[in-house]
C-alpha positions in Angstrom: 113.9 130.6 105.7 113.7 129.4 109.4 115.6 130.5 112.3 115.8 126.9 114.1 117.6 128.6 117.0 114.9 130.7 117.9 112.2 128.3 116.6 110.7 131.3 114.7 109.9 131.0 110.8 111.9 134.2 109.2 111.1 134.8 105.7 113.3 136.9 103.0 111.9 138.2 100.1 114.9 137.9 98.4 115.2 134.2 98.8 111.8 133.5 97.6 112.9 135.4 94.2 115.6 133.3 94.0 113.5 130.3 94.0 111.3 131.9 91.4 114.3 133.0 89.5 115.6 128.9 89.9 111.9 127.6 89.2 111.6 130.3 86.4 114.9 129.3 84.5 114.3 125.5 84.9 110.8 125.5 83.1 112.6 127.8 80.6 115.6 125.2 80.0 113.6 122.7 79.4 111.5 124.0 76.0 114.3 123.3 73.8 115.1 119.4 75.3 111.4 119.0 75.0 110.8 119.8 71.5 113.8 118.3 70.3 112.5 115.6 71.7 108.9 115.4 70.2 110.4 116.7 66.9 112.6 113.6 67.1 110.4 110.9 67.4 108.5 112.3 64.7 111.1 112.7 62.3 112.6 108.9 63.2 108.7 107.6 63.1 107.9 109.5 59.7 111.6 107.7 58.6 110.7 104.2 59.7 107.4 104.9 58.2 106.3 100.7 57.6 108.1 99.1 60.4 107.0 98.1 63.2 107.9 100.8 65.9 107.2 103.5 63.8 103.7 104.2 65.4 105.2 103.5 68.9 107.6 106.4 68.0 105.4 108.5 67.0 103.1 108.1 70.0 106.2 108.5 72.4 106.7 112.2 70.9 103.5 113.2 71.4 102.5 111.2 74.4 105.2 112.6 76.2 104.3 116.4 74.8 101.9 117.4 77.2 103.1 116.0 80.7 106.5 118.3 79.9 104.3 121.1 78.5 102.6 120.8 81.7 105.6 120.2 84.1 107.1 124.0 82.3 103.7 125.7 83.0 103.8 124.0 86.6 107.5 125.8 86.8 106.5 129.2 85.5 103.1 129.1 87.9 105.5 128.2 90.6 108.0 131.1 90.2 104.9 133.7 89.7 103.4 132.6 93.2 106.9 132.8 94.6 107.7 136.2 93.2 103.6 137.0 94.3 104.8 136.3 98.2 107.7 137.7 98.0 105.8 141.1 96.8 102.8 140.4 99.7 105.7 139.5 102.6 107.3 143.3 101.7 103.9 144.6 101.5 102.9 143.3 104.9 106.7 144.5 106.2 106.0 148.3 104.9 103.0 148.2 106.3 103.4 146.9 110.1 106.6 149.4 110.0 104.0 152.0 109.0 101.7 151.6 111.6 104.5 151.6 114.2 105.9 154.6 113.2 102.9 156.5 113.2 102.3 155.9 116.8 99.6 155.3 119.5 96.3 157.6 118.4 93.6 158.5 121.0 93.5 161.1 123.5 95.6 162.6 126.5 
């Protein structure tokens, strides 16, 4: 994204969809790990149903539910704002190439 030989900041609009696409597929990769895991320490919890780290089990599944449901939506936000700037940096390129092409207005 930078251009450290000039020291300016250059951004592409096609590398910040390719972080969204990255950010995108890594929250979507990670629904079926997730719920195998939850459904696993349910089904080994409900199995050892008397001993003593049954409940332990079963709190592990569902303890551990949320902060990956949460770290998947925090993946999908993240590729949505990434695919939002790269829409607003081509946007503000069309633009500025706009107004330079139309030319200086005012009088003679």
């Amino acid at each position: 994204m930078g251009d450290n030989a000039t020291g300016r900041v250059v951004v592409q609009p096609a590398d910040l969809r390719a972080s969204a696409g990255i950010a995108k597929g890594l929250g979507e990769e990670l629904g079926a790990p997730v719920q195998n895991a939850v459904t696993a320490s349910e089904t080994v919890s409900g199995q050892l149903a008397g001993w003593s780290i049954a409940g332990g089990l079963a709190q592990l599944g569902t303890g551990w539910s949320k902060p990956l449901g949460d770290l998947r939506q925090r993946l999908a936000d993240t590729a949505a704002n990434l695919n939002s700037n790269a829409a607003a940096h081509e946007h503000n390129d069309r633009a500025v190439a706009g107004a330079w092409a139309v030319g200086p207005q005012g009088g003679k």
